[in-house]
KEVO-962311 format. One record per residue (C-alpha): x, y, z; residue in three letters. Coordinates in steps of 0.25 Angstrom, whole numbers, padded with zeros to 4 digits, always signed. Layout:
! KEVO-962311
XYZala ...
This chain:
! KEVO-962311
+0221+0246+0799unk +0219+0261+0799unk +0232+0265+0804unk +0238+0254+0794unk +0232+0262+0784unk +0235+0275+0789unk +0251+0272+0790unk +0249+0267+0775unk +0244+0280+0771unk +0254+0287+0777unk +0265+0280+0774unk +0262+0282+0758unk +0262+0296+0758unk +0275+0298+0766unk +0280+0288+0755unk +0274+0297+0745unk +0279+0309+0750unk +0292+0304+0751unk +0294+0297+0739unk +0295+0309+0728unk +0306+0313+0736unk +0314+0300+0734unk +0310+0300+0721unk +0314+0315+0717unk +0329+0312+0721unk +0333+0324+0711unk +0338+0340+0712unk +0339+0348+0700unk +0344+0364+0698unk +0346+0372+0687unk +0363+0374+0683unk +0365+0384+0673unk +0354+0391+0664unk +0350+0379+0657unk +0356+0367+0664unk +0350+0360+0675unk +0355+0349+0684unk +0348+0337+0692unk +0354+0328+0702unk +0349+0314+0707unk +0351+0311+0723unk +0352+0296+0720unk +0359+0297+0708unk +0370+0307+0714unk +0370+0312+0700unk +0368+0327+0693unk +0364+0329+0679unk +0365+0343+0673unk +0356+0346+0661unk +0353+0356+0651unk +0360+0366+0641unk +0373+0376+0644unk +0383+0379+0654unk +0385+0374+0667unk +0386+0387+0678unk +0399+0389+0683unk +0399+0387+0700unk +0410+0393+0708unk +0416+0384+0717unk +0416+0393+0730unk +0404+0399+0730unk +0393+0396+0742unk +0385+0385+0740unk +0373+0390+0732unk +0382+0395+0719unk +0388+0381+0717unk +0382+0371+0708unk +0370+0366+0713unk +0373+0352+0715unk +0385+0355+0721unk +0379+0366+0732unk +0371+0354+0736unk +0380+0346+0744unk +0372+0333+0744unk +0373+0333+0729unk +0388+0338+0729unk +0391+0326+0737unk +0384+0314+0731unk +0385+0318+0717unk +0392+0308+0707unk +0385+0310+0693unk +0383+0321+0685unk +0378+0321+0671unk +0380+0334+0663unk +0369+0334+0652unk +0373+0337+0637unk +0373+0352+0634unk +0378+0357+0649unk +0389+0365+0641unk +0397+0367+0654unk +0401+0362+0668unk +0401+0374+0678unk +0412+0378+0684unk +0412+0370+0699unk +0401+0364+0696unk +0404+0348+0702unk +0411+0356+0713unk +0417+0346+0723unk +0407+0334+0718unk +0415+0324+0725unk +0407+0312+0723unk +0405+0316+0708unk +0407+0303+0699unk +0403+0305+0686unk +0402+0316+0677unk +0396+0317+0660unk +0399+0329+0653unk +0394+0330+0640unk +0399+0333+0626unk +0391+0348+0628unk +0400+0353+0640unk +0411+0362+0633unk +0416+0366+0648unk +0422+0361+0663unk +0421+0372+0671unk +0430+0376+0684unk +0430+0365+0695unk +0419+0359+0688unk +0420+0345+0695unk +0433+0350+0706unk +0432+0340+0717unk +0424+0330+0710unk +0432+0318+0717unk +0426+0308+0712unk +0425+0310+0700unk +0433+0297+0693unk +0431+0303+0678unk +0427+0314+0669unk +0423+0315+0654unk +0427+0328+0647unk +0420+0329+0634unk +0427+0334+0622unk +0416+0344+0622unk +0422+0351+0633unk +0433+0363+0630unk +0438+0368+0645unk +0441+0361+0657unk +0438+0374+0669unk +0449+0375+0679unk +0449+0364+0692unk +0437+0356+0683unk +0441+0343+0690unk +0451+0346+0703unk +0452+0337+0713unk +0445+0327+0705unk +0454+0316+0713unk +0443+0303+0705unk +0448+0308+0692unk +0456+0297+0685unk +0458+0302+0670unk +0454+0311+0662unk +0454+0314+0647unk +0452+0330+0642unk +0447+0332+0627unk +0452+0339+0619unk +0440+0347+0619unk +0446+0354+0633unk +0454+0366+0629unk +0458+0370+0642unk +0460+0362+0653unk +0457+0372+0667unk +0467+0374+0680unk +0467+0364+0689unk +0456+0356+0681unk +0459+0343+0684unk +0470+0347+0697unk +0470+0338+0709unk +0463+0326+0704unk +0471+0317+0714unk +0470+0314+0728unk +0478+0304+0735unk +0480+0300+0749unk +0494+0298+0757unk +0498+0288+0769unk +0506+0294+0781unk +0518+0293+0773unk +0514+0303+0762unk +0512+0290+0752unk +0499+0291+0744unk +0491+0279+0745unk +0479+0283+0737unk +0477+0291+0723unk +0467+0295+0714unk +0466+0305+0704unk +0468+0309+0689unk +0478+0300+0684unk +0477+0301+0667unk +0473+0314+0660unk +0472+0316+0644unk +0472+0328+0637unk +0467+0327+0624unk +0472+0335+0611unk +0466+0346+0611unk +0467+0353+0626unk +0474+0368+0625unk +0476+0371+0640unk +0479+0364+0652unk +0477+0374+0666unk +0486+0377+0676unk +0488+0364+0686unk +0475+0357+0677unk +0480+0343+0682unk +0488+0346+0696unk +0489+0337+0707unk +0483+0326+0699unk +0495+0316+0704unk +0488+0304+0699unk +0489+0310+0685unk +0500+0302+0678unk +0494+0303+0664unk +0493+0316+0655unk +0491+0317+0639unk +0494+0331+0634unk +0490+0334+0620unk +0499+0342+0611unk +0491+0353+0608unk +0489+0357+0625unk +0497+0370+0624unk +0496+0376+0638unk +0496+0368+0650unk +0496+0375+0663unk +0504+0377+0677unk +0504+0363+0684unk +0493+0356+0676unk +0500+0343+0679unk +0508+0347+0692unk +0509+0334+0701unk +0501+0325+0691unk +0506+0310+0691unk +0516+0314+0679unk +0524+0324+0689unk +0529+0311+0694unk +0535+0305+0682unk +0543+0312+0675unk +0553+0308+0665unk +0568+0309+0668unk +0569+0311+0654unk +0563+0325+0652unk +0571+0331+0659unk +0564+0334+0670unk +0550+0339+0662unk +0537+0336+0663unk +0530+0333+0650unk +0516+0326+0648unk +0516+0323+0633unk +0520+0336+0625unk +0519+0344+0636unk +0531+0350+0645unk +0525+0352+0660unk +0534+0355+0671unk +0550+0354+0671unk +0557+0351+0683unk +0561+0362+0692unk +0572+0358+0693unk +0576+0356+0681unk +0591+0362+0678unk +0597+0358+0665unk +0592+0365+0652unk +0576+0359+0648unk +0575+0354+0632unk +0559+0352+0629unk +0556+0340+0624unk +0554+0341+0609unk +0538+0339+0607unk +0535+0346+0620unk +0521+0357+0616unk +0519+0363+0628unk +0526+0369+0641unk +0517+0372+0652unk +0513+0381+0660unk +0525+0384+0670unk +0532+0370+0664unk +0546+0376+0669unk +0543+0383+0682unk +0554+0384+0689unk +0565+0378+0683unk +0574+0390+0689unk +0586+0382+0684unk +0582+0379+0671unk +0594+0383+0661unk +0586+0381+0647unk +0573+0377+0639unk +0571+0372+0624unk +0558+0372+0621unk +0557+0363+0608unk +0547+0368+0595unk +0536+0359+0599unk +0531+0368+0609unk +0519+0376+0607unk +0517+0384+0621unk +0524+0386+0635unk +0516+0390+0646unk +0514+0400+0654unk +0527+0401+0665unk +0532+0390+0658unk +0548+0394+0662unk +0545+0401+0676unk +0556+0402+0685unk +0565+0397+0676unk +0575+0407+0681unk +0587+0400+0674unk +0582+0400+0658unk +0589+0410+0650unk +0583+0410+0636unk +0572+0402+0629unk +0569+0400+0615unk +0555+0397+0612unk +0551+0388+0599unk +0545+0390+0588unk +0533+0382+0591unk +0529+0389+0604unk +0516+0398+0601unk +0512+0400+0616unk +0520+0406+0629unk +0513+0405+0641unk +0513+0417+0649unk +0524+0422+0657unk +0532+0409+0653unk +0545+0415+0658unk +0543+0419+0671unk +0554+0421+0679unk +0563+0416+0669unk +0573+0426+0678unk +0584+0421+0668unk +0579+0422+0655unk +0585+0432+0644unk +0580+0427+0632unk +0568+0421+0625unk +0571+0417+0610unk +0557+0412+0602unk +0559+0405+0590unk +0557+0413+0576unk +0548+0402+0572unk +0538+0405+0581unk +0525+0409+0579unk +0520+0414+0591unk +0534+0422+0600unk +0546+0429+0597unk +0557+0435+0605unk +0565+0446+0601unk +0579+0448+0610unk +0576+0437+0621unk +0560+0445+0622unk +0549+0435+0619unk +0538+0441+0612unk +0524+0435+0603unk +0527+0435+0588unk +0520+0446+0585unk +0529+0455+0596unk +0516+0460+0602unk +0518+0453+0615unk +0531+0454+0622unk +0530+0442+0632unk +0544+0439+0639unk +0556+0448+0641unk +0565+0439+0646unk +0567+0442+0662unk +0582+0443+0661unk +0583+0448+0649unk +0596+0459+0649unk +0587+0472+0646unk +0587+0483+0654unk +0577+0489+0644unk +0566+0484+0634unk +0557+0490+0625unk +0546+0482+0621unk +0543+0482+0605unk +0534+0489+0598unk +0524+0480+0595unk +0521+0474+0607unk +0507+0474+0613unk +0508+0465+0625unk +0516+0465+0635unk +0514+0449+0641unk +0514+0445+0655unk +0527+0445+0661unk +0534+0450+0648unk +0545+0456+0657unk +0542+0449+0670unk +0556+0450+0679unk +0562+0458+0668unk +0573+0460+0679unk +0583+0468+0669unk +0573+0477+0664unk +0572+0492+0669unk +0563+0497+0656unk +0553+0495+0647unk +0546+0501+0634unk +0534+0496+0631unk +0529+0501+0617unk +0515+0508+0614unk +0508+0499+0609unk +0509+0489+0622unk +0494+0484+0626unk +0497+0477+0638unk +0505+0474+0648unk +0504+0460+0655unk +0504+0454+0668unk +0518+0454+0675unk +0522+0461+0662unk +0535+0467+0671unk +0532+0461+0684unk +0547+0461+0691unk +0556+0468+0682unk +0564+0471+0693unk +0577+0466+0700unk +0585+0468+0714unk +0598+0461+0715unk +0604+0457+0727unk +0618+0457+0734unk +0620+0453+0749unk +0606+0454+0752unk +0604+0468+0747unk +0598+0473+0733unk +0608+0479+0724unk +0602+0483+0713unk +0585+0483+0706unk +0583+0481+0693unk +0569+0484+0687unk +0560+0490+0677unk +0560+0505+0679unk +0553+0510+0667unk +0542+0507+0659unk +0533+0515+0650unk +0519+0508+0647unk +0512+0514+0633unk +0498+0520+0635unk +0495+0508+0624unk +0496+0498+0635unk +0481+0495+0642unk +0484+0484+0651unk +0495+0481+0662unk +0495+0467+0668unk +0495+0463+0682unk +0509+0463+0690unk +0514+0469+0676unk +0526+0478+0683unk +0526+0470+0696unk +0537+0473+0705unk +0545+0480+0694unk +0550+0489+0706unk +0559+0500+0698unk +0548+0505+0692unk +0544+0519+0695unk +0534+0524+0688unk +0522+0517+0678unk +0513+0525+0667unk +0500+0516+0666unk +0494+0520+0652unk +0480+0523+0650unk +0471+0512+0645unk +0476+0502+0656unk +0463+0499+0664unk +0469+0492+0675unk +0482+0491+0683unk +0481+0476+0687unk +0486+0467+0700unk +0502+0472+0704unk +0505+0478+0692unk +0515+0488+0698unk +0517+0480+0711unk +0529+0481+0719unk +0534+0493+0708unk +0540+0496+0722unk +0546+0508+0714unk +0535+0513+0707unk +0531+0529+0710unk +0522+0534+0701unk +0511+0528+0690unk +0502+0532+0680unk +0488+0527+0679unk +0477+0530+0667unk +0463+0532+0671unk +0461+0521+0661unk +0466+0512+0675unk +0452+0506+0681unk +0458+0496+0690unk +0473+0495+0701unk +0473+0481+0702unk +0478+0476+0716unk +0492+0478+0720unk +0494+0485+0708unk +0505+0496+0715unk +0507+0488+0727unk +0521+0490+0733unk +0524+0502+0723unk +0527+0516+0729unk +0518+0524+0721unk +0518+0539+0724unk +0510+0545+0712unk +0499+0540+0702unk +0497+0547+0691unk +0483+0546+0687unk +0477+0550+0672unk +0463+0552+0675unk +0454+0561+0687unk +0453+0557+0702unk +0440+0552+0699unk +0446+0543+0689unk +0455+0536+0700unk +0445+0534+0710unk +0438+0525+0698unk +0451+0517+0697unk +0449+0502+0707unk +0457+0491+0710unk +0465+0485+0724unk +0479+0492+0718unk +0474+0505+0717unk +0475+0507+0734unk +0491+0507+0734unk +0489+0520+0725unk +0482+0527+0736unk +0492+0533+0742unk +0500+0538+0729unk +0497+0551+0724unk +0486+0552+0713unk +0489+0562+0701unk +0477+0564+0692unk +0483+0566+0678unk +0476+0571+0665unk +0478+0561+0653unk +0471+0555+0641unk +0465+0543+0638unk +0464+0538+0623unk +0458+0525+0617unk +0456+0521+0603unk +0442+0517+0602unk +0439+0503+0592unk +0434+0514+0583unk +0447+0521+0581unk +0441+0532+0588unk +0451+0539+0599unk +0445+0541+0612unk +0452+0551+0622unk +0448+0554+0637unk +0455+0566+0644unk +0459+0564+0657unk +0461+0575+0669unk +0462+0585+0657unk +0453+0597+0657unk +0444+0600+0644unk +0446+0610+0634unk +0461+0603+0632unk +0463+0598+0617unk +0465+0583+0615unk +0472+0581+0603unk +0472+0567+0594unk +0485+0564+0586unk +0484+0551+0578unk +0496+0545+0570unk +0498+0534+0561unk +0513+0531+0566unk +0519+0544+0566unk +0511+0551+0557unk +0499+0560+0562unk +0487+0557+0555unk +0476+0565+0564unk +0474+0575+0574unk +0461+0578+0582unk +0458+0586+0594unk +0448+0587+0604unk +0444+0595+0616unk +0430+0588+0618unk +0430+0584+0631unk +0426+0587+0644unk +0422+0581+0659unk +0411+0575+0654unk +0415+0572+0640unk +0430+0566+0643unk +0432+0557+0630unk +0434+0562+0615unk +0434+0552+0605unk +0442+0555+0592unk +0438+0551+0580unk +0449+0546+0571unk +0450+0546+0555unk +0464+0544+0550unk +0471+0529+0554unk +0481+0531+0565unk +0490+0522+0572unk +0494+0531+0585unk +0486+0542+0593unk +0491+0552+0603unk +0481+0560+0611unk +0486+0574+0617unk +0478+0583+0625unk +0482+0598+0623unk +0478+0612+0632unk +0474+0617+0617unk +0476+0617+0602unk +0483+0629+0605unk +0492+0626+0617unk +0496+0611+0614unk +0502+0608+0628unk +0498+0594+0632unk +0489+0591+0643unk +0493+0579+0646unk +0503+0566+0640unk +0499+0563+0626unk +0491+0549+0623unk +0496+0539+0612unk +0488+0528+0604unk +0494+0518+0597unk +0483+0512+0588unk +0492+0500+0584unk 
């Protein structure tokens, strides 16, 4: 009886040891300042609570940065529910990370955004309710989300992010290459309301064989819809083109004979005509409001295009390597481009942004006015051999003259080059763009005005010719392979050795072994205050630094200055008379007015 009673005993209090850890079948963790989470073993579900943003979790980090519940295997394997409470603002970026047996999903009205791969690799997931609260959509939001079916996106959603809903489709294939099995996205509606759709948004979904567009979607991106269901089916009658709804979004390669877009058509997207080398001719027709950005790459066979009236929005570098083309002619109507002698510009002409590549000039000056200089404004300019760019130019962008040079062949052997030689770049430029003279390879030689901070990635690559440059001291950064392949002798630097040694980036090792000149100079800004702030460079003091201002051609003031030292290298002039141009000079003396060094010009406006 005693040992009865005994094993009684023992046997309760192993049961009420154990049971509180049956009955605790809970974790919870803090998930942002003010947001915590919970999940339930038995239930398989997570519930996220409190006020604000979700953190954002990179996706290839060691486990310990990742979301909690996701750098707990256990639970990123069993989890099928989560529950996102009212005033979570956001879902963090990665944050259902390869959730594969993740089911079911509420997201309510107070979460504003989706972030990056938010719920990549949720296989499983068979649907998804977006809630007209939320605005943007991150890039790979929902890749490889193979259990989607349909999908509906409000018009809430601006922008719609790369690769959001990519590769929801998976398929299996017998031995003859057949598939027998697919799931996958199969309906998708956008509603009015959606601005941007990214690059490859909806690639690879080959289950995807129904698409509403709204009208009012003015960029769609590179591939959004590549291999989807509706590549499969299209119309004979559109002439080979690919349309969903108002939208024009791929034409056949090999389209040959001349393209007339169909009246109604909004929007072409991104790289809608890539090549189409044989394509003779486009008409757009005035019901399109933007083309995208490459929209007529390699289309080496167009000549001219006219752009309508109702086009407000060129995507960039739309012609690229359109090697034929001579002429772009904009509608007068038009609200937003001009063109003046076959040269696209904006309305206003302070934006030149395509020369055409085969256009017939050997020379060009660019017109006063101009302040920008758009990427790929003169890409493959073959004909050209020199530029004038104005004062008055800002910048200068990416690819701006990138392979502006020619070699023509006879029996194997080059038998003449034809390239940009000579361009002058105004001190009122400040910034140069990547690969902005790219393999332009007769050009010799290259003045960098001060003000320009950084030198970016290949700018002068493969300038196979180029000998000598000019760098400001105002250049912090050589960006890599930015005189790669150039045969640079001599640098001319405005500024001390100790300035040069303060200079970083990868490019800067090809200018190792080029001679290093440390030249004097003069470095003048125009301060918010109309104030002129002037910094002597290499130049010993006791010389005079002399302040003209103009208004056009008239002077209006003079000052001068001899206030400056080694330790004191900045004067500030004060100015009191309205002045649209200013020129700095730096004499021996008021007496002997030989020039120390190369004047400096403002212009104001």
């Amino acid at each position: 009886m005693k040992k009865r009673l005994l094993a009684f005993i023992v046997l309760v209090s192993v049961l009420c040891m154990t049971f509180p850890a049956f009955a605790d079948d809970t974790v919870d963790g803090s998930c942002g300042k003010n947001l915590i989470w919970t999940y339930d073993y038995s239930a398989k579900k997570l519930t996220i609570t409190g006020r604000g943003d979700m953190p954002n979790y990179p996706s290839n980090s060691k486990v310990g940065s990742l979301a909690p519940w996701v750098n707990s295997t256990r639970i990123k394997d069993e989890l099928e529910t989560v529950v996102i409470s009212d005033g979570v603002t956001s879902i963090g970026e990665y944050a259902f990370y390869y959730c594969s047996s993740l089911k079911s999903v509420t997201i309510p009205s107070s979460v504003k955004s989706i972030g990056m791969g938010a719920f990549y690799h949720c296989d499983a997931l068979p649907n998804i309710t977006i809630t007209n609260s939320v605005t943007s959509i991150g890039d790979e939001a929902f890749k490889y989300c193979t259990g989607l079916k349909e999908v509906t996106i409000p018009g809430s959603v601006k922008s719609i992010g790369e690769g959001a809903f990519s590769n929801c489709y998976y398929y299996e294939m017998d031995d003859d290459y057949n598939i027998t099995y697919s799931r996958g996205l199969e309906k998708v509606v956008i509603q009015d309301g959606v601005k941007t759709i990214g690059d490859m948004a909806f690639y690879m979904c080959g289950n995807l064989n129904t698409i509403k567009l709204p009208d009012c979607t003015t960029s769609i991106g590179n591939h959004a819809f590549y291999d989807t269901g509706c590549y499969n089916d299209w119309e004979d009658g559109n002439d080979d083109v690919l349309y969903i709804d108002n939208h024009l979004i791929t034409a056949s390669q090999s389209k040959s004979t001349p393209c007339k877009i169909k009246d109604g058509t909004k929007t072409i997207a991104d790289g809608a005509f890539f090549a189409c080398g044989d394509l003779p001719s486009i008409t757009i027709p005035d019901s399109v409001v933007s083309i995208g950005k490459r929209a007529f790459e390699d289309c080496n066979s167009l000549k001219n295009i006219t752009i309508p009236k109702s086009v407000t929005s060129i995507g960039n570098e739309a012609f690229y390597t359109c090697f034929d083309l001579t002429s772009i002619t904009v509608d007068s109507d038009n609200s937003a481009y001009c063109s003046e002698n076959g040269v696209l510009y904006n309305k206003a002409k302070t934006e030149i942004i395509r020369f055409p590549s085969k256009k017939a000039d050997a020379s060009f000056t660019i017109p006063n006015g101009v302040r920008k200089i758009d990427d790929g404004a003169f890409e493959f300019c073959r004909n050209l051999t020199s530029i004038t760019i104005p004062d008055g130019v800002e910048s200068i962008g990416n690819n701006a003259f990138s392979d502006c040079y020619f070699e023509e062949y006879k029996n194997g052997k080059i038998i003449s080059k034809i390239g940009l030689e000579k361009v002058t770049i105004p001190d009122s430029v400040t910034s140069i763009g990547s690969r902005a003279f790219l393999n332009c390879s007769k050009l010799t030689s290259i003045v960098v005005p001060d003000g320009v901070t950084k030198i970016g990635e290949s700018t002068f690559f493969k300038c196979s010719k180029l000998v000598s440059i000019t760098i400001p001291n105002s250049v912090l950064i050589i960006d890599t392979d930015a005189f790669k392949d150039t045969k640079l002798k001599q640098v001319n630097y405005i500024g001390s050795e100790s300035d040069w040694g303060e200079v970083i980036g990868d490019g800067k090792y090809v200018l190792t072994n080029a001679d290093i000149n440390y030249l004097s100079g003069i470095s003048a800004k125009r301060s918010e205050d109309r104030k002129i702030v002037v910094k002597p460079i290499n130049i010993e003091s006791g010389k005079n630094v002399i302040l003209a201002l103009y208004d056009g051609d008239k002077l209006v003031e003079m000052q001068q200055s001899s206030d400056y030292s080694e330790d004191n290298r900045e004067i500030t002039f004060t100015t009191t008379k309205d002045y649209t141009r200013a020129r700095v000079m730096v004499w021996e003396s008021l007496s002997k007015m030989t020039p120390v060094c190369g004047i400096k010009t403002l212009r104001i406006n």
